[in-house]
C-alpha positions in Angstrom: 3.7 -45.3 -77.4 4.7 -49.4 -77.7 1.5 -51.4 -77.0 3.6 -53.4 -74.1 4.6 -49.7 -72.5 0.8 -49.0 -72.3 -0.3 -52.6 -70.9 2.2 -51.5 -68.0 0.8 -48.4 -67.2 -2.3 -49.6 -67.3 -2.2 -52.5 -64.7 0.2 -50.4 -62.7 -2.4 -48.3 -62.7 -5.0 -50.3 -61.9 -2.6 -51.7 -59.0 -2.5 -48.3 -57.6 -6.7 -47.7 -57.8 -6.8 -51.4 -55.7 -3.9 -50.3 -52.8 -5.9 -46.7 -52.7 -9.2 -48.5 -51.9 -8.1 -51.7 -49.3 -6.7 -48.6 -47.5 -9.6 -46.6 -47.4 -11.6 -49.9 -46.3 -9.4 -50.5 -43.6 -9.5 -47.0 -42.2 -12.9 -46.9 -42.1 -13.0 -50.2 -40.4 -10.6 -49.3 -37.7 -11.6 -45.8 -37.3 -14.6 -44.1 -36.1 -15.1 -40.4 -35.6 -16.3 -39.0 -32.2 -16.6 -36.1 -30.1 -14.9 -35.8 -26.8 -14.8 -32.9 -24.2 -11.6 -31.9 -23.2 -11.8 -30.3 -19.8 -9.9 -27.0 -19.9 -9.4 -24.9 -16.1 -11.6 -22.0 -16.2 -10.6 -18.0 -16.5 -9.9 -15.7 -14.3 -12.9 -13.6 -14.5 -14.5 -17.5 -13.2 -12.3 -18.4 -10.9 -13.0 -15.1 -9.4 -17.1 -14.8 -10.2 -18.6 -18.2 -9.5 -22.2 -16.4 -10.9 -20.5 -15.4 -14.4 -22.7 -18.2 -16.2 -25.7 -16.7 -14.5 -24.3 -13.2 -15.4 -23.8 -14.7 -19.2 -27.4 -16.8 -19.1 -29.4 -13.7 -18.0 -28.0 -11.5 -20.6 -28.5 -13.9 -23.5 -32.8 -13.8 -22.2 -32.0 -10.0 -21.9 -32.3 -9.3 -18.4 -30.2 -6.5 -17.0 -27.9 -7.8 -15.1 -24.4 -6.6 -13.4 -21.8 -8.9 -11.1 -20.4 -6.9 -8.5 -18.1 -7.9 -5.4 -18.1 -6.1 -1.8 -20.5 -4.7 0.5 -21.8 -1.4 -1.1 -25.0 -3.1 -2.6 -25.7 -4.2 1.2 -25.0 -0.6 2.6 -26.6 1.5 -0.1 -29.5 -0.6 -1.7 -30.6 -0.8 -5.4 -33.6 0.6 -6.6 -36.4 -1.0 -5.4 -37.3 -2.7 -8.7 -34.4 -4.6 -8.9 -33.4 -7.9 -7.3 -30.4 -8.2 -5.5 -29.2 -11.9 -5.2 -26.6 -12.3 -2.5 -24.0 -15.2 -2.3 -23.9 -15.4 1.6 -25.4 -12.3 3.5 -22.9 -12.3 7.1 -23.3 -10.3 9.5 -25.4 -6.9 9.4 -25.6 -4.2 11.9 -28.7 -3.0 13.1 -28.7 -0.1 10.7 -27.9 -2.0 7.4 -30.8 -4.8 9.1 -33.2 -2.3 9.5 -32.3 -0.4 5.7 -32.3 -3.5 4.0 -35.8 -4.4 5.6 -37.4 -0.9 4.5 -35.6 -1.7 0.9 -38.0 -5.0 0.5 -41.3 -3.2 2.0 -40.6 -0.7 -0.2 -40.7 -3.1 -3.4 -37.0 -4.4 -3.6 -36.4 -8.2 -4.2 -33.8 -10.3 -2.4 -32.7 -13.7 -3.0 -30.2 -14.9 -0.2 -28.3 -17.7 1.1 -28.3 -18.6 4.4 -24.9 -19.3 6.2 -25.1 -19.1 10.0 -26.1 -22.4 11.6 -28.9 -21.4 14.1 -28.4 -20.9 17.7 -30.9 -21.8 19.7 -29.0 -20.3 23.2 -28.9 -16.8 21.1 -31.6 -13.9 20.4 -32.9 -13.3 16.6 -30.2 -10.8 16.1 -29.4 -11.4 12.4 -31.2 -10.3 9.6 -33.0 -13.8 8.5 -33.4 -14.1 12.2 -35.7 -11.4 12.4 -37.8 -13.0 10.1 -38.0 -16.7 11.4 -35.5 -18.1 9.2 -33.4 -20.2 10.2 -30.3 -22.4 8.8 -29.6 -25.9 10.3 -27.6 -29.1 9.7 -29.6 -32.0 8.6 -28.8 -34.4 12.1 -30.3 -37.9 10.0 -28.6 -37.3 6.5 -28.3 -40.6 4.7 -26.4 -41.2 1.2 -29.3 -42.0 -0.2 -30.6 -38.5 0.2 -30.1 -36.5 -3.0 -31.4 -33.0 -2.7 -33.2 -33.0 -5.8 -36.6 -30.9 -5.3 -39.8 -30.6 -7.8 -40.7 -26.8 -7.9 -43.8 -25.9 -8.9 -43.7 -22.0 -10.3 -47.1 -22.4 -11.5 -48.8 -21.1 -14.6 -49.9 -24.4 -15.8 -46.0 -25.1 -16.0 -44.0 -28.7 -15.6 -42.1 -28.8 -12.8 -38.8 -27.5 -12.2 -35.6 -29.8 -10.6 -33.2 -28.1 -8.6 -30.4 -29.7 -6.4 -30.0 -28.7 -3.1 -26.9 -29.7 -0.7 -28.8 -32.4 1.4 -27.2 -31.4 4.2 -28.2 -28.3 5.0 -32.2 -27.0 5.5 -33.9 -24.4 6.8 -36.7 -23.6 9.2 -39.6 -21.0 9.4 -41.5 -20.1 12.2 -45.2 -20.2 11.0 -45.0 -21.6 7.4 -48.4 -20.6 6.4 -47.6 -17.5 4.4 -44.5 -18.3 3.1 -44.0 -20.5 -0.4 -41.5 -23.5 0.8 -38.7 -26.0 -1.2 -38.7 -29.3 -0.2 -36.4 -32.1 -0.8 -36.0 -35.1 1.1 -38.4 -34.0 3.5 -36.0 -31.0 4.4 -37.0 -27.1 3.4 -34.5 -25.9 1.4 -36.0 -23.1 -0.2 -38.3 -20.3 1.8 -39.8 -17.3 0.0 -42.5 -15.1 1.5 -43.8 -11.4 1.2 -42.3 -8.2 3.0 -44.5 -4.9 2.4 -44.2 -5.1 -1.5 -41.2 -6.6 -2.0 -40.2 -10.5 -1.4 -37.8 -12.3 0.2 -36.2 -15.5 -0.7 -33.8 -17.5 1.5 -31.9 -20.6 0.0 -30.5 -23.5 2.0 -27.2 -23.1 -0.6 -27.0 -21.4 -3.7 -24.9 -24.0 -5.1 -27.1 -24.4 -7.9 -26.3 -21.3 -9.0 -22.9 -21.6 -9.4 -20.7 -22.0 -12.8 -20.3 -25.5 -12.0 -23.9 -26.4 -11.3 -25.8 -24.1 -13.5 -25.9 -26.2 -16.1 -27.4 -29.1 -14.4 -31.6 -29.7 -14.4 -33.2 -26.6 -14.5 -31.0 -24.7 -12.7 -30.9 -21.9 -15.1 -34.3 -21.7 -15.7 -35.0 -21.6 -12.2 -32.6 -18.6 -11.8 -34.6 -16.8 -14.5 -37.9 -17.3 -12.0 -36.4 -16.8 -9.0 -34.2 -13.5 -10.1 -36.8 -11.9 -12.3 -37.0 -8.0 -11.3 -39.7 -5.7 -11.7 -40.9 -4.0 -15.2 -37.6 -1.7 -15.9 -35.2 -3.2 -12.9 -31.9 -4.9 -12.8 -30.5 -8.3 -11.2 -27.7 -7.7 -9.6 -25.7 -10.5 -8.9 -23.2 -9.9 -5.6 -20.7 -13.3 -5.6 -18.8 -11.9 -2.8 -19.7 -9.8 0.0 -16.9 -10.3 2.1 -15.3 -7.3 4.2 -12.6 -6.4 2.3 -9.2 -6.1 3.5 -7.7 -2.8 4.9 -5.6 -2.1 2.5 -8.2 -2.6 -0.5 -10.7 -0.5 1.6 -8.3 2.5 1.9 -7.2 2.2 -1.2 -10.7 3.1 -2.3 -11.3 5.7 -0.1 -8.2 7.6 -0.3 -5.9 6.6 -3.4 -4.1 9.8 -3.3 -3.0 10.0 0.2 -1.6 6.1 -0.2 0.2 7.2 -3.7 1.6 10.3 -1.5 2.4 8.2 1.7 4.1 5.6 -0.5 6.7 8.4 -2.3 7.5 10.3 1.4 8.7 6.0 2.0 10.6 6.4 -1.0 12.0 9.7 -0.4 12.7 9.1 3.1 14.6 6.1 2.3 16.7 7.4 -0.5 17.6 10.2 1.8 19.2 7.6 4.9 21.4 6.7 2.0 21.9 9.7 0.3 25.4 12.0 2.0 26.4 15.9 1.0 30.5 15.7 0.3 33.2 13.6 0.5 33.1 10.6 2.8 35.2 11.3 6.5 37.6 9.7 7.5 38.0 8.5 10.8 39.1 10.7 13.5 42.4 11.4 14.2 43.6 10.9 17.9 46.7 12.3 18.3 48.2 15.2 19.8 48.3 18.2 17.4 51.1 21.1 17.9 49.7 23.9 19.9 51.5 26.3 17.3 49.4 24.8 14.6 46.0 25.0 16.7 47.1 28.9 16.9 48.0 29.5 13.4 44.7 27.9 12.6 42.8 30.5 14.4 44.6 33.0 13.6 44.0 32.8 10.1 40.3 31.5 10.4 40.1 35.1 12.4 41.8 37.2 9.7 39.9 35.8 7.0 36.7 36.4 8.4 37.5 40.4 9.6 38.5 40.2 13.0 41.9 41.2 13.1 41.2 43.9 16.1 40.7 40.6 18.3 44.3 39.2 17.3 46.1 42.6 18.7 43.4 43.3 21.4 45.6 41.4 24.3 48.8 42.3 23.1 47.5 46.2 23.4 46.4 45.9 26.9 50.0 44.0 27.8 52.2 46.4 26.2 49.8 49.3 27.9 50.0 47.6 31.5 54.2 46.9 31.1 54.2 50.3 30.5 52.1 51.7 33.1 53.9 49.3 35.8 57.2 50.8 34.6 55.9 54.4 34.6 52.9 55.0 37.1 52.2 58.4 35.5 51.2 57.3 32.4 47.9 56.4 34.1 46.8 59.7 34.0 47.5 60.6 30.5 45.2 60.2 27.2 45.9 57.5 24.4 48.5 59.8 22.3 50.0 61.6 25.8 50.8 58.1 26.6 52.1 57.0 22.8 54.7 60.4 23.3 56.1 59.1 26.6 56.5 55.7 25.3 58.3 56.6 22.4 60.6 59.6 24.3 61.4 56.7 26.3 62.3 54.0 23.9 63.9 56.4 21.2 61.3 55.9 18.5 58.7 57.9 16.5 55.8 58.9 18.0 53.4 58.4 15.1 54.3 54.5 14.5 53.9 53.7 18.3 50.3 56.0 18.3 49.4 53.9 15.3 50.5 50.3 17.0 48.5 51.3 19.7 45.2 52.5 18.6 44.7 51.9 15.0 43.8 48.0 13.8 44.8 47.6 10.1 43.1 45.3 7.9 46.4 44.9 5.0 48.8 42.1 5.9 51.8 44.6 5.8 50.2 47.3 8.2 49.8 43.8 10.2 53.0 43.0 10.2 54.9 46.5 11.3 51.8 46.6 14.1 52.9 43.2 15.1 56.7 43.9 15.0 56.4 47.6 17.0 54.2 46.0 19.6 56.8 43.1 20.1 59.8 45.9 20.2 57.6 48.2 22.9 57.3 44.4 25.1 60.9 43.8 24.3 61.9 47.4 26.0 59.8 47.1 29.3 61.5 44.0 30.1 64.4 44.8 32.6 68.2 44.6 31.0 70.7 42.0 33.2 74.6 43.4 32.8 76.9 41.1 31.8 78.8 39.7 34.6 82.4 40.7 34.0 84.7 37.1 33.5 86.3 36.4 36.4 90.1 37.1 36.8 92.8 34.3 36.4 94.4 33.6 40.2 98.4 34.3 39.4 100.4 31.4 39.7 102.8 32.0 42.6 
């Protein structure tokens, strides 16, 4: 290679190395890397559970624990070594109060929210009424009240934050015996001994939610608060609204719904569903009274009763008779068939045969017909010709 060729390379070279490195100086004086959150809308499974953090936390310490939704858990309790944490109790009748009561004196934990704003004009007749519990609205909340509360679990421990909704608080007839939540000077928190089990009453359980889980100790405090006995379950119930009728039935009878549905189906493909040919409209005009009688006649024939198309003609040609000769009364069926044919100049057997016999062939039909119609023709009375009358002669 020519010396000059290899000068060129060489400072086009080094050019290159120079351009590479201003650039990489001027990125790195510009730039800077950092890490940003990127808010993304939660699942399904959140949207529909707001305790699925708490589900997710509790099984990462590995405490059994379930989610469920409905009101089964508050109808048929858990063990009694479990804890049952309930996002809004409602309304209990006095059977579920009074089951749910002997579930906690039996051993059974139960960590509630309160949502009913106290009466003071009604009895105790709900289930944290019973108790002394009460839920009111805080009547002098101020912004500068946060609803952050110290909780001391004990055991030598630092103590735990949790944020309340400062505008809610609850109260508790005689205090004493009962392990209180303050914050802001309000009782948010209210957990005391029934029998052997306990009973814990929240203000909110907001803190619990996906949102708000993550916040102070939140999650730690769920861990305290939720712990079951040795070999229980939390059980976690986010939603124990009454369902709708439709859901309820669906889980008590899926089959007769699936069998309901198809008789719906079936019914209605049936109002739409025609055997034959389409009708047409009716037609209103007069019809030929021959045609009506042909049409019976043959609808009679076809289905054996040819007996009924000769029966009146019989009883006609018998009567003519009878009225032309009065003696005939008294004689039998083929006495009277030799009379009528001595007096009509025609064999006796075809006229005994016209009279009594009902053929089923078409031709036997039709010589029955045609002797009948000559026996009517020859009791009719014969009119003479009237002779023409004679020409007057033209005088």
């Amino acid at each position: 290679m020519p010396a000059d060729r290899r000068i060129l390379y060489l400072c086009l070279g080094g050019l290159a190395l120079i351009a590479a490195a201003a650039l990489t100086s001027w990125f790195f004086s510009n730039f800077e890397r950092r890490s940003q959150t990127v808010p993304i809308s939660a699942t399904a499974a959140a949207r529909r559970n707001p305790f699925l953090a708490a589900e997710r936390f509790l099984t990462r310490l590995g405490v059994p624990v379930e989610s469920r939704a409905g009101r089964d858990l508050l109808r048929q309790p858990p063990p009694t070594t479990d804890t049952l944490v309930v996002n809004g109790l409602g309304p209990l009748n006095a059977r579920r109060r009074a089951a749910l009561r002997a579930w906690l004196k039996g051993g059974g934990r139960l960590v509630v929210e309160a949502i009913d704003l106290w009466d003071h004009d009604r009895q105790a007749d709900d289930f944290l009424g019973e108790f002394g519990i009460r839920l009111e609205k805080v009547e002098t909340f101020t912004r500068n009240d946060t609803g952050l509360a110290e909780v001391e679990w004990g055991n030598g421990r630092a103590p735990l934050t949790v944020e309340f909704n400062p505008r809610w608080h609850l109260e508790k007839n005689e205090a004493n015996d009962a392990f209180l939540v303050q914050a802001d000077g309000h009782t948010h928190l209210v957990r005391q001994a029934v029998g052997a089990g306990w009973l814990t009453v929240t203000s909110d359980q907001q803190f619990l939610t996906n949102e708000h889980i993550g916040r102070h100790d939140h999650a730690l405090f769920l861990a305290q608060l939720a712990r079951p006995a040795a070999g229980g379950k939390v059980w976690l119930l986010y939603d124990s609204a009454v369902p709708w009728l439709g859901a309820l039935l669906w889980a008590t009878a899926p089959a007769a719904l699936i069998a309901a549905a198809v008789l719906i189906l079936v019914w209605g493909w049936s109002l739409g569903a025609r055997l034959g040919p389409r009708t047409g409209p009716p037609d209103r005009r007069h019809r030929d009274l021959l045609e009506h009688l042909d049409a019976a006649a043959a609808f009679l024939w076809r289905h054996g009763r040819a007996a009924q198309l000769v029966e009146a003609t019989h009883r006609q040609v018998r009567s003519a008779w009878q009225r032309r000769r009065p003696e005939l009364r008294h004689l039998g069926p083929m006495e009277q068939a030799a009379a009528i044919a001595k007096a009509s100049a025609q064999p006796v057997e075809p006229i005994a045969r016209a009279l009594q016999i009902d053929v089923q062939d078409i031709p036997g039909f039709i010589d029955q017909a045609r002797i009948l119609q000559s026996l009517w023709d020859g009791t009719r009375p014969r009119h003479r010709a009237r002779p023409a009358a004679r020409p007057y002669p033209l005088t």
